[in-house]
C-alpha positions as CSV (number, residue, x, y, z in Angstrom):
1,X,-32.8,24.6,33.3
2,X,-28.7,24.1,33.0
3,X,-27.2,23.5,29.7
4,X,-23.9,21.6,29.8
5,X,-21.5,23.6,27.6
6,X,-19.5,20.0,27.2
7,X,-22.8,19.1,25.1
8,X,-23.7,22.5,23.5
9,X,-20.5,22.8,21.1
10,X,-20.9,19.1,19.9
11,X,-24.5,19.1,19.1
12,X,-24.3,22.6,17.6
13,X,-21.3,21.2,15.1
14,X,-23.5,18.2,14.4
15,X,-26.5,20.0,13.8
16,X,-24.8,22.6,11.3
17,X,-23.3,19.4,9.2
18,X,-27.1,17.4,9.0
19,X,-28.8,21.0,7.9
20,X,-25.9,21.8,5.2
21,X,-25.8,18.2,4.1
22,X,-29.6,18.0,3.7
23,X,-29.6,20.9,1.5
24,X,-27.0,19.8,-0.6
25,X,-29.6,17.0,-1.5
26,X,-32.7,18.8,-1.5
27,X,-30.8,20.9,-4.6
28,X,-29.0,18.4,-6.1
29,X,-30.5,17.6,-9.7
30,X,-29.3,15.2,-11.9
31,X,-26.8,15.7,-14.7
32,X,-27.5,15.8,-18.1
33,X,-25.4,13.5,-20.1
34,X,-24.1,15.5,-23.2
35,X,-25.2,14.2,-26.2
36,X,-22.7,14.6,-29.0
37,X,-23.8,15.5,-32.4
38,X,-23.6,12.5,-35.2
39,X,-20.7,12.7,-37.4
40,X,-21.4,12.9,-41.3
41,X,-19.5,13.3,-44.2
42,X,-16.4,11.4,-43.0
43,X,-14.5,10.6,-46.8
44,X,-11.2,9.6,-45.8
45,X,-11.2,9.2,-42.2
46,X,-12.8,5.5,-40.9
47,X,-16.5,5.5,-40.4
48,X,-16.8,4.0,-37.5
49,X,-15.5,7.0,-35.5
50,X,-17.1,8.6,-32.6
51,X,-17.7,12.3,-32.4
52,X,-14.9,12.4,-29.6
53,X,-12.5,10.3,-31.7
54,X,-12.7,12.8,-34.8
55,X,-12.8,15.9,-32.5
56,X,-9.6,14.8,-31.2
57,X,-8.1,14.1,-34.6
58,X,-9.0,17.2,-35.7
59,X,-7.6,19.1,-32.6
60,X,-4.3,17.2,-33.9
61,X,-4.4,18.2,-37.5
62,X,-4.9,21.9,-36.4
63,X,-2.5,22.1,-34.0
64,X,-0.2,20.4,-36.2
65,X,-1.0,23.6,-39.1
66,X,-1.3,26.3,-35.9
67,X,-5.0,26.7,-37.3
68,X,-8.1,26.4,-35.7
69,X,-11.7,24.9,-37.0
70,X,-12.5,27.9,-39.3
71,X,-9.7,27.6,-41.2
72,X,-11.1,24.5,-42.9
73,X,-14.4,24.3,-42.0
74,X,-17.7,27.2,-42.5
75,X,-19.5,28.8,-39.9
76,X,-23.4,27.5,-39.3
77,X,-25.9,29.6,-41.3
78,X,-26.9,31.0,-37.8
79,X,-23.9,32.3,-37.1
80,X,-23.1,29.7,-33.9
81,X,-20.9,27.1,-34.3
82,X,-19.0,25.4,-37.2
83,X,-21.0,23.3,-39.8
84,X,-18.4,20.9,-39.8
85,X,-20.4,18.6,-42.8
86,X,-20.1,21.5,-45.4
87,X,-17.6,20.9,-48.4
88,X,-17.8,24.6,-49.5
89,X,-14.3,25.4,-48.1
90,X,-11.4,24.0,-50.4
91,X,-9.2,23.9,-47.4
92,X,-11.3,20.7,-45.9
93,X,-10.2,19.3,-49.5
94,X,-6.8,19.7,-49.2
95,X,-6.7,18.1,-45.7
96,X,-8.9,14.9,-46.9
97,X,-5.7,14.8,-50.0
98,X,-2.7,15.5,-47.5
99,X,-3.8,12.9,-45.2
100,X,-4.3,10.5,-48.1
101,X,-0.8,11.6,-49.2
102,X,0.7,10.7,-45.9
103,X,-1.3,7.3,-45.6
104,X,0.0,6.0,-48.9
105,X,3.8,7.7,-47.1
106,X,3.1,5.5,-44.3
107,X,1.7,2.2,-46.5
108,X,4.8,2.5,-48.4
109,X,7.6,3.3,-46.3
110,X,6.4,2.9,-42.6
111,X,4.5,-0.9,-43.2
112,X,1.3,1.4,-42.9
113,X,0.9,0.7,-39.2
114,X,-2.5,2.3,-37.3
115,X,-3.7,3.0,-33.9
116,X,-6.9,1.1,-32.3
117,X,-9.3,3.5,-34.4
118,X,-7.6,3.1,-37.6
119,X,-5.1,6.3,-38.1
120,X,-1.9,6.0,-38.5
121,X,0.6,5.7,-35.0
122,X,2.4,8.8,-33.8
123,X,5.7,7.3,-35.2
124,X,4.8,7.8,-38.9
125,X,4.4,10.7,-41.1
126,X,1.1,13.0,-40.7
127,X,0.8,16.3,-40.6
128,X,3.1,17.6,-38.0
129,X,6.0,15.9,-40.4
130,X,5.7,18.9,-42.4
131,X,4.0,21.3,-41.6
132,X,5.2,21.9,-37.5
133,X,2.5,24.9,-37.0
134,X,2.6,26.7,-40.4
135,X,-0.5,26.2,-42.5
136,X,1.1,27.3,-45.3
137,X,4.6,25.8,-46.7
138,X,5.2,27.6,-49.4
139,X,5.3,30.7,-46.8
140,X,7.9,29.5,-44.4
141,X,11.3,29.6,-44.6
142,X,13.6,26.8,-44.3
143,X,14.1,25.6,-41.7
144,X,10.9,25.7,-40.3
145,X,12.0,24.6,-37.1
146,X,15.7,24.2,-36.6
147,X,15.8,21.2,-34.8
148,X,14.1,19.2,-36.8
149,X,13.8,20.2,-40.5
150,X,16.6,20.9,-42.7
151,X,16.6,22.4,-46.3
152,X,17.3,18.9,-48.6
153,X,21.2,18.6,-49.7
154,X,22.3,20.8,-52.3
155,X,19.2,23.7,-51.5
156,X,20.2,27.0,-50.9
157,X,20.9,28.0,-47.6
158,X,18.5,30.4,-45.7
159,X,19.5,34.0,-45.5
160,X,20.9,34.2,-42.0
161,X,22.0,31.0,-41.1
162,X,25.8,29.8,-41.0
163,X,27.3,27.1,-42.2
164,X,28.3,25.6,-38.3
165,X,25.0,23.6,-37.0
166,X,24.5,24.4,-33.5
167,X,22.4,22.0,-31.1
């Protein structure tokens, strides 16, 4: 019997895609759709909020403080995860009060304008205002950031600093 090597490569190719093809779908199983945990215990923040929606909020509240979840929130009994509904830590207090505070700011002074799940727009004050990474104010110095916070008129200047601005 003659083979025709024209033939041979193609059939060869062909026959390598069909086998590696069919065992991607012999192996493929379907994906599990993760199911996010209910959110409880929401006291200032709007009800109605998905866990993604308050997960994000949060990421922006820590990142505004340079903090992560533990800071304001306790560790499950188990020793896995954050139990994100506990009260115990007076941290998650102050939070709830600072982001009253700066609602009642932007109500006020900013005509109390919110995003499409009820927080307030990027454009007024939240927590990043102040704070810009440092969880605890009364441990920075002024400025905390140069180009954007300066000590009120009539402060004391910070040790170092001159009187020229530079930008």
């Amino acid at each position: 019997m003659h083979f025709n090597k024209k033939l041979l490569i193609p059939i060869v190719l062909i026959s390598g895609v069909i086998s590696l093809a069919s065992m991607t779908l012999v192996n493929k199983q379907p994906i599990q759709e993760r199911v996010d945990p209910p959110v409880t215990n929401l006291k200032v923040l709007p009800k109605h909020l998905t866990f993604k929606q308050v997960d994000h909020i949060m990421d922006n509240w820590a990142a505004s403080l340079g903090v992560r979840c533990g800071f304001c929130h306790e560790p499950n009994a188990n020793g896995k995860g954050m139990d994100f509904a506990s009260d115990k830590k007076p941290e998650k207090q102050m939070a709830r009060e600072m982001y009253q505070m700066a609602a009642k700011l932007n109500k006020k002074y900013f005509k109390g304008e919110k995003d499409s799940i009820g927080v307030a727009k990027l454009g007024s004050v939240n927590c990043y205002t102040c704070h810009q990474g440092v969880a605890h104010l009364e441990a920075a110095t002024w400025p905390v950031r140069k180009h954007n916070m300066m000590p009120p008129p009539g402060a004391p200047k910070p040790q170092g600093t001159s009187d020229s601005t530079k930008h």
